[in-house]
N, C-alpha and C positions, 0 to 999 in steps of 0.2 A: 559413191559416198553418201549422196541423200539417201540412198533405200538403206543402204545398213542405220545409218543415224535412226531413222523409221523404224526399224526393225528393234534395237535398244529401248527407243521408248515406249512400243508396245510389251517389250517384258519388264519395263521399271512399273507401269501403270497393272501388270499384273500381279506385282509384289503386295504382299497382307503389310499394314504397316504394323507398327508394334503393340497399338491399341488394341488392333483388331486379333494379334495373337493371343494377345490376354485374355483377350473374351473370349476366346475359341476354344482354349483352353480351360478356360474355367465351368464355360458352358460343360464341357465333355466330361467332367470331375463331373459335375451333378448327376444324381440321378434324374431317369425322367420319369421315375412310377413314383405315383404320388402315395403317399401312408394310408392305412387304410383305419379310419380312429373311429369306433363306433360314437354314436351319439347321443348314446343312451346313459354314458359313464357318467357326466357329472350333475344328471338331473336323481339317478339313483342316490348318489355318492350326497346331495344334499339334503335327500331326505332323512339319512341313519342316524339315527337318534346317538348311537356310538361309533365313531372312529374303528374301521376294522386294525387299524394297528396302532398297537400302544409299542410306545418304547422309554423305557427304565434308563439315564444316564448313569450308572452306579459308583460309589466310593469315588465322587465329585471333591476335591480340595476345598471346601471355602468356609474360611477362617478370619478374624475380623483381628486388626490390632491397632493400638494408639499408637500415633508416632509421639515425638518429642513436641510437638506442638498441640497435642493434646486432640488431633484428627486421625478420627478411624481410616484404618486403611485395610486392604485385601490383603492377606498375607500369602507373597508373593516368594519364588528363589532366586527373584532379580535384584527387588529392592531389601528384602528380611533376610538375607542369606547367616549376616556373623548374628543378628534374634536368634534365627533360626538352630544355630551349633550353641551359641555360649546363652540365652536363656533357655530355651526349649529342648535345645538340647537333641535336637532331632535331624535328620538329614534334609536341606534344603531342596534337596532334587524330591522331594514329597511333593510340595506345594505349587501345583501346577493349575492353577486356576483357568490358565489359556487353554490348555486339553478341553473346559467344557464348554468355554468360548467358541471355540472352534465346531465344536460337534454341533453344535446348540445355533447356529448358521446354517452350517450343511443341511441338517434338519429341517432347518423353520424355509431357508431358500427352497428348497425341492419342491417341484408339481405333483408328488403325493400330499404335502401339506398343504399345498395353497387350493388343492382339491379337497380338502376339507375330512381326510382321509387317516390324519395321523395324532396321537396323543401322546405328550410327553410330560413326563416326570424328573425330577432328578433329587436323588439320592445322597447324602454328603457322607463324608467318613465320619462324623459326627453325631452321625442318626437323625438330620434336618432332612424333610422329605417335602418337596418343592412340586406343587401343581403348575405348570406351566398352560399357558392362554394359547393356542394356536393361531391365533391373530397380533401375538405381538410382535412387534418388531425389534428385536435385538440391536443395542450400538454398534456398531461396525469395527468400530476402536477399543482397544482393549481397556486401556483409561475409563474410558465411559461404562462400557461392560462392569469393571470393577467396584467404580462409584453406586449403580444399581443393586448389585449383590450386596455392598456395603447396606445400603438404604433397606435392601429385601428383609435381611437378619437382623436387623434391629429393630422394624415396622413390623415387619411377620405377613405383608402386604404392598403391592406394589400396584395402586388404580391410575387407568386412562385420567391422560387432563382433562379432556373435553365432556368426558362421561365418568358413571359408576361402574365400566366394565374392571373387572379384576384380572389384571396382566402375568401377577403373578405372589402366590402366596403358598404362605407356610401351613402344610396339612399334617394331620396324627398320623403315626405311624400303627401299626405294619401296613407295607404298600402292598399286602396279598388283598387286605380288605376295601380296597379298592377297586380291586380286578374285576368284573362280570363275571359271573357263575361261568362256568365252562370254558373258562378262558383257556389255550392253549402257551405256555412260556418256553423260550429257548434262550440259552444263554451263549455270547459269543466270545472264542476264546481261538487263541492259534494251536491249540493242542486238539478244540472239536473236531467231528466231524467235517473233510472237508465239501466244498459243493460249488457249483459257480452259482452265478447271478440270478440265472434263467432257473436252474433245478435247485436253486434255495424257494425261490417263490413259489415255485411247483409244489413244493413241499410243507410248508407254512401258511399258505393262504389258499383261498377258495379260486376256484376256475374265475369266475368274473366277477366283478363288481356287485350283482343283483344277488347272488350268491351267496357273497361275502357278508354283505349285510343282515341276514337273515339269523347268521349264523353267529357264536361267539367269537372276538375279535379277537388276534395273536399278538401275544406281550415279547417283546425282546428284548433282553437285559445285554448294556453296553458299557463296557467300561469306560471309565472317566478320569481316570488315573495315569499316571508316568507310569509305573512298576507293579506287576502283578497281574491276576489272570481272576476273573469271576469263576464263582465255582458253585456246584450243586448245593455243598454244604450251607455255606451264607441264605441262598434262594430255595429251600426244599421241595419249592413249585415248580422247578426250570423240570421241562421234562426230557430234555436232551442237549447237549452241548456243540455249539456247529462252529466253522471256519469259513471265512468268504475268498481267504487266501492262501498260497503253500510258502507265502513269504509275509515278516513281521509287515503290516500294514499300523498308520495312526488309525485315531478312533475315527475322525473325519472323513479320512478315505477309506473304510471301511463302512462306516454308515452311506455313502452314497454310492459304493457297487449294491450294500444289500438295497435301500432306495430305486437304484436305478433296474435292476432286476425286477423288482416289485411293479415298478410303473412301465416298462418292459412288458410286462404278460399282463396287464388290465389296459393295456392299450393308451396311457396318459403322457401325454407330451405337452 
């Protein structure tokens, strides 16, 4: 009876408890090769006088209205819906100011921008053509979001509190005459060309970072809109029309496969 009792608790004392499964397992899920990130990317990447990628938000909603209280507000098709049919007369599902909310994060969060790598613009249906700061920091909340774009169109001017930096302000249009000379543009639509993440970057930007700089930056026109598709006609600069997916994608998840493609093949994480 003792030797068997013996013999039990040398297999109880050889059992993993369930901590130690967890680790074991989680361990085995990791890789064990480490990345291989050159180190040259973001001492280049601070020097370039220009951002090798601009990107164009285009046909942005935003529209300002008094309410009954005599305060401007974002014209929305949450709060403006019956404005919307019986003064304006237009279809609510137009006014999608979230769409550039949304883009205009995906954007600004990605470690192409915070590499110092990206330029943005945006576009209204309106013909307001907005220089965006690569250093600002967007509201998180759409509320907030709104009240700034309220304040943008009316000031034509949106500066840092602590400083004179200009966060964000109203520039002359046509946005061709802002582009660098030999700028390369592509427009993105679900009807372009399609391509994954990897062979869009192949195809659009320079082999590496030191390269790229050297060279004229790539504009990419993105819509910003519920309904419709960018097209050549509107941009007569777009010199081809691409796809990053075979299914309708938002503009958000779309800006960060082409994003993460991009910092994919320059090696930025």
């Amino acid at each position: 009876m003792s030797s068997s009792s013996d013999e039990g608790s040398d297999h109880e004392e050889e059992r993993p408890s369930k901590a130690m499964k967890t680790n074991f397992n989680a361990s085995a899920a990791l890789s064990s090769t480490p990345l291989d990130v050159s180190s040259q990317s973001t001492a280049v990447f601070k020097k370039a006088k220009q951002p090798p990628v601009i990107i164009l938000l285009d046909q942005a909603t935003l529209e300002t209205v008094k309410n009954k209280r005599g305060v401007y507000e974002l014209l929305n098709c949450d709060d403006h819906r019956d404005l919307c049919k019986k003064k304006l007369r237009r279809d609510p599902n137009e006014f999608r100011p979230d769409i550039l909310h949304q883009e205009l994060l995906a954007l600004l969060d990605s470690p192409l921008n915070k590499a110092g790598l990206l330029k943005i613009y945006i576009h209204t249906k309106t013909k307001v053509l907005i220089d965006v700061n690569s250093s600002i920091r967007i509201p998180r909340t759409y509320k907030r979001f709104a009240g700034l774009m309220v304040q943008l169109l009316h000031k034509m001017k949106i500066k840092a509190g602590n400083d004179s930096t200009t966060l964000l302000k109203v520039i002359k249009n046509p946005f061709s005459q802002h582009l660098p000379p030999g700028t390369r543009c592509f427009g993105f639509s679900c009807e372009g060309t399609l391509y994954s993440p990897i062979a869009l970057a192949k195809t659009i930007v320079g082999v590496d970072p030191e390269t790229s700089a050297d060279q004229p930056p790539t504009c990419l026109v993105v819509g910003a809109m519920s309904t419709g598709h960018i097209t050549i006609e509107d941009h007569p600069y777009i010199e081809k029309m691409l796809s990053i997916s075979k299914y309708p994608l938002s503009g958000a998840a779309a800006l960060s496969r082409v994003m993460g493609g991009i910092e994919h093949y320059w090696s930025i994480v």
